[in-house]
Every structure is written in structure tokens, then in C-alpha cells.
ROMIDO-891125 format. One record per residue: residue number from 1; x, y, z of N, C-alpha, C, O in turn; chain. Coordinates in nm, 3 decimals, padded with zeros to 5 digits, always signed. Example, Ala and Ser with C-alpha at 12.3 -4.5 7.8 and 13.67 -1.06 7.14 Angstrom:
<recs>
> i  n_east  n_north  n_up  ca_east  ca_north  ca_up  c_east  c_north  c_up  o_east  o_north  o_up  ch
> 1  +01.319  -00.569  +00.780  +01.230  -00.450  +00.780  +01.320  -00.330  +00.780  +01.424  -00.332  +00.846  A
> 2  +01.285  -00.225  +00.708  +01.367  -00.106  +00.714  +01.290  +00.003  +00.787  +01.341  +00.114  +00.804  A
</recs>
This chain:
<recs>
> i  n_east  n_north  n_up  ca_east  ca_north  ca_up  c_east  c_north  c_up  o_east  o_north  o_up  ch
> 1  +01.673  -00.359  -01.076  +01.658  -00.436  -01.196  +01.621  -00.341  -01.310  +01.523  -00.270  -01.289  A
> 2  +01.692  -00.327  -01.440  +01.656  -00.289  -01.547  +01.558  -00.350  -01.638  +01.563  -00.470  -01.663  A
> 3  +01.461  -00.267  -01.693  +01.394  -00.347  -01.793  +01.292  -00.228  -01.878  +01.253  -00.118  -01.839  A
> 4  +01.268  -00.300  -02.010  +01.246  -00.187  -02.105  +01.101  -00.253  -02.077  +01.075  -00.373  -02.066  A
> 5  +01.009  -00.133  -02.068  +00.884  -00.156  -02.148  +00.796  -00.044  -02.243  +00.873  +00.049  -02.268  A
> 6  +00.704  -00.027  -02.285  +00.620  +00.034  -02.381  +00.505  +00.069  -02.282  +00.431  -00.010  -02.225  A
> 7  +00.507  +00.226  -02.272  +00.411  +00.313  -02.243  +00.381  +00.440  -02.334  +00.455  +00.497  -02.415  A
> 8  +00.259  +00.465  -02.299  +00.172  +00.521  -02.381  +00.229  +00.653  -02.402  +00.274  +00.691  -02.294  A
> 9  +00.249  +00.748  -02.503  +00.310  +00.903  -02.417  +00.210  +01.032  -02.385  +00.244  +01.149  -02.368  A
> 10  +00.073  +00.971  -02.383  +00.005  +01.045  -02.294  -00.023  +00.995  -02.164  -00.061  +01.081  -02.084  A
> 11  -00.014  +00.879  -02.120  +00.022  +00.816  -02.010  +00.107  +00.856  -01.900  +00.087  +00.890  -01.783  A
> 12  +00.251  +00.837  -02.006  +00.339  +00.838  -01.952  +00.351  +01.010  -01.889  +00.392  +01.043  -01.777  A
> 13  +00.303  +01.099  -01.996  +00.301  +01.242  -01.926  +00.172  +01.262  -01.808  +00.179  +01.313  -01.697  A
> 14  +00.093  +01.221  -01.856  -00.026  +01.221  -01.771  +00.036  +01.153  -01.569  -00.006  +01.189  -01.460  A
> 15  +00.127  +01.065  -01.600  +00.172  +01.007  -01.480  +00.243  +01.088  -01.430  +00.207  +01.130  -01.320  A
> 16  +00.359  +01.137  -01.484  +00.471  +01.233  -01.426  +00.394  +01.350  -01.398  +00.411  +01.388  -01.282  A
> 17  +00.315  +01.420  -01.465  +00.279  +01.529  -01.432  +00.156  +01.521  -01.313  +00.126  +01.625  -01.254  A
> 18  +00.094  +01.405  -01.283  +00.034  +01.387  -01.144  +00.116  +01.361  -01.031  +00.085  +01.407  -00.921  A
> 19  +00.229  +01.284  -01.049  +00.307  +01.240  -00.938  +00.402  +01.358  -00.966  +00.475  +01.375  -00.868  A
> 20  +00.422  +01.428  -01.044  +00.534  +01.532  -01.033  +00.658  +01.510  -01.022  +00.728  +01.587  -00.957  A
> 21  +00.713  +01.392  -01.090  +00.818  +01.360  -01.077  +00.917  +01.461  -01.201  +00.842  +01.538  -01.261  A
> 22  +01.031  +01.469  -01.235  +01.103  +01.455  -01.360  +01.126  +01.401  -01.435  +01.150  +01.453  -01.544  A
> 23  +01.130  +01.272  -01.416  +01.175  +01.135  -01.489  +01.062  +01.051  -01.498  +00.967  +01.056  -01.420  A
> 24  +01.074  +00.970  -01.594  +00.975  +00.904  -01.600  +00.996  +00.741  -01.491  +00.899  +00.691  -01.435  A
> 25  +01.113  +00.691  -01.482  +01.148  +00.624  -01.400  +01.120  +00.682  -01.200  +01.074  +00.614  -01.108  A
> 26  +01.157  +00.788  -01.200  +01.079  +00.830  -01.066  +00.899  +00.806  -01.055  +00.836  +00.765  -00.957  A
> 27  +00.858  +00.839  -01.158  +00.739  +00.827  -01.153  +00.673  +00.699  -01.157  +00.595  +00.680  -01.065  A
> 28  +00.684  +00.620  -01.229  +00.707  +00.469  -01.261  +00.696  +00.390  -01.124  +00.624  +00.294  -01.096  A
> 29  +00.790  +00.458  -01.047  +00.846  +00.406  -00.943  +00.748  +00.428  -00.823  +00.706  +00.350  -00.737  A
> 30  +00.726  +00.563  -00.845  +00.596  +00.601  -00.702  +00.493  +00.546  -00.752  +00.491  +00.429  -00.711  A
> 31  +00.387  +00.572  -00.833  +00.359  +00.476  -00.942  +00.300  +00.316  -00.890  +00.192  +00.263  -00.867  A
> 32  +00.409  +00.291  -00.887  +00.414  +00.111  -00.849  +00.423  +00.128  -00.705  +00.332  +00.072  -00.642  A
> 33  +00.500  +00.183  -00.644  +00.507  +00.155  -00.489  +00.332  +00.206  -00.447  +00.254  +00.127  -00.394  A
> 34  +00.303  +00.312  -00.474  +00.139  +00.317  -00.454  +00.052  +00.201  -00.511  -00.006  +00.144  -00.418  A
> 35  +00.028  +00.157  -00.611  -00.044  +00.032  -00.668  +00.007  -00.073  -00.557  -00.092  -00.142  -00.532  A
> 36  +00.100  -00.111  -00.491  +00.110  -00.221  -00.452  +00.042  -00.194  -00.285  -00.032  -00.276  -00.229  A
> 37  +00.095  -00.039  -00.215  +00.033  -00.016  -00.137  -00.088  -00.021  -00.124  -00.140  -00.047  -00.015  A
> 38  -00.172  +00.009  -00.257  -00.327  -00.022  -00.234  -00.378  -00.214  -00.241  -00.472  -00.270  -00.185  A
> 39  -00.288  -00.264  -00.318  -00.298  -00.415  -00.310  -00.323  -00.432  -00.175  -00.440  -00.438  -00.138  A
> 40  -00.223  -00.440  -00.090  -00.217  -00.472  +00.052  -00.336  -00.427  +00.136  -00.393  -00.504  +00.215  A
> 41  -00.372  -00.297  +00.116  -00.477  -00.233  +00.234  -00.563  -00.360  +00.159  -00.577  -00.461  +00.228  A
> 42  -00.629  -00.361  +00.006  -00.718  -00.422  -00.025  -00.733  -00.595  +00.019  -00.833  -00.665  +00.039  A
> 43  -00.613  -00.619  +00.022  -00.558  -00.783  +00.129  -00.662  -00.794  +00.256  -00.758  -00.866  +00.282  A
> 44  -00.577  -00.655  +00.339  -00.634  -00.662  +00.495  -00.813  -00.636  +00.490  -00.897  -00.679  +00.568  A
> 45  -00.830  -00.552  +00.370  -00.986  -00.486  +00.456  -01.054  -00.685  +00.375  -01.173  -00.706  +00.397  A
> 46  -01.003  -00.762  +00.323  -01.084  -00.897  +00.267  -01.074  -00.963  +00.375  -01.125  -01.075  +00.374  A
> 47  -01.019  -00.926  +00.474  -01.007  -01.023  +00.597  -01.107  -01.039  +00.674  -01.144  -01.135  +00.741  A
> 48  -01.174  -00.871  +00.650  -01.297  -00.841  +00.728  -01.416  -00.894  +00.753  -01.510  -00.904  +00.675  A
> 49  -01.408  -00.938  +00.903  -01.524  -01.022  +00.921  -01.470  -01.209  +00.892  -01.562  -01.284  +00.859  A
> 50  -01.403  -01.237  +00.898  -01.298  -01.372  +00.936  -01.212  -01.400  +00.994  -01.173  -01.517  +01.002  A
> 51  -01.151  -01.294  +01.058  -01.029  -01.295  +01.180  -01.177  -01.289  +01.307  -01.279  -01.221  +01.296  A
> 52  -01.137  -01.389  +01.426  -01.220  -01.424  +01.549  -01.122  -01.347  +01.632  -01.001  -01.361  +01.617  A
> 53  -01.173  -01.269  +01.716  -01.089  -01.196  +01.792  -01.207  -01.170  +01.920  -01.320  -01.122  +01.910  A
> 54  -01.122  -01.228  +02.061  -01.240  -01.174  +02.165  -01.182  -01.029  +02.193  -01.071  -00.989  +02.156  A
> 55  -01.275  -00.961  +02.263  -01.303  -00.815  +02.331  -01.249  -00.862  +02.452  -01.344  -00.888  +02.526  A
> 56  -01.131  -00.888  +02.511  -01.084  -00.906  +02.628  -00.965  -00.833  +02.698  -00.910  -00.881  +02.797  A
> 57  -00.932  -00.723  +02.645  -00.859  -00.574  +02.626  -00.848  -00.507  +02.786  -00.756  -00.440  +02.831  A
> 58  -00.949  -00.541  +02.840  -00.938  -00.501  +02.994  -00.873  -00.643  +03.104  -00.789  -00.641  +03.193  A
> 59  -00.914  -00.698  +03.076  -00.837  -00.809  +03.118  -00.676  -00.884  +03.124  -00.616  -00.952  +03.206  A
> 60  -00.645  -00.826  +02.982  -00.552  -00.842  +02.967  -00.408  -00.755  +02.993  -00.287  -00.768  +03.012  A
> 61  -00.540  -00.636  +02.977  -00.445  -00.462  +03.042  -00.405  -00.523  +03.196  -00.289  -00.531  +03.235  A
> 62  -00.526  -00.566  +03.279  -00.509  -00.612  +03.458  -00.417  -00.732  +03.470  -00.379  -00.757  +03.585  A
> 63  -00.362  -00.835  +03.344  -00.268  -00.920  +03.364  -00.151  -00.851  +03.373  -00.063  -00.862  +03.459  A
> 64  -00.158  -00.778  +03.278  -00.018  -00.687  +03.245  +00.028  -00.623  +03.340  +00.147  -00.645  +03.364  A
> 65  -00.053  -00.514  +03.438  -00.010  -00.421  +03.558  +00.002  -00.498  +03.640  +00.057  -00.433  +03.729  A
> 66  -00.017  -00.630  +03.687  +00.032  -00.741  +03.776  +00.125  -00.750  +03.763  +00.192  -00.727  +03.864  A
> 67  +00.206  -00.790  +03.626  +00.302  -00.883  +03.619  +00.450  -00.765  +03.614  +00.565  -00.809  +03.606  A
</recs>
């Protein structure tokens, strides 16, 4: 998808020249794919301590080598 927006141009150098891209669209791009990657971890670690999960890991290992 194309689309124009307005960034800063110390920003915009400040970005490329951390991510090291050439383009400002490469950068943009890692950029966003990192921001969203940290969204997600930040998703899972809110889970913490509300997922019920038993400790039954040995038990289930001794169903397994049965079957």
C-alpha cells in the first residue's frame, strides 16, 4: 500500500541512520515491523499471571511414551 505522510527530517535521519537503512521507506518499514513486534511481546507478558496452567509435564511426558 502507498501512502504519503509528514516526517520530521531530523527524525527521519535520526531513523535511517539507527536502522541503517538507505531509504527512508526501508527504514520506515523495519521501523514499524519492530514497533509492532514490541506491541505483541507487550500483549503476551499482560497475560501474566491469568492464564491457569497445571504443572503436570511429567505426567503427560508418561502418557505420551505409552501411547
Amino acid at each position: 500500500m502507498r501512502t504519503t505522510i509528514t516526517i520530521d527530517d531530523n527524525l527521519a535521519n535520526e531513523l535511517m541512520h539507527t536502522t541503517q537503512k538507505k531509504s527512508i521507506t526501508e527504514a520506515i518499514r523495519t521501523a514499524l515491523d519492530s514497533y509492532l513486534t514490541d506491541l505483541r511481546k507487550q500483549k503476551i507478558l499482560a497475560l501474566r499471571g491469568q492464564v491457569q496452567m497445571e504443572d503436570n509435564w511429567q505426567q503427560l511426558r508418561q502418557l505420551d511414551t505409552k501411547s
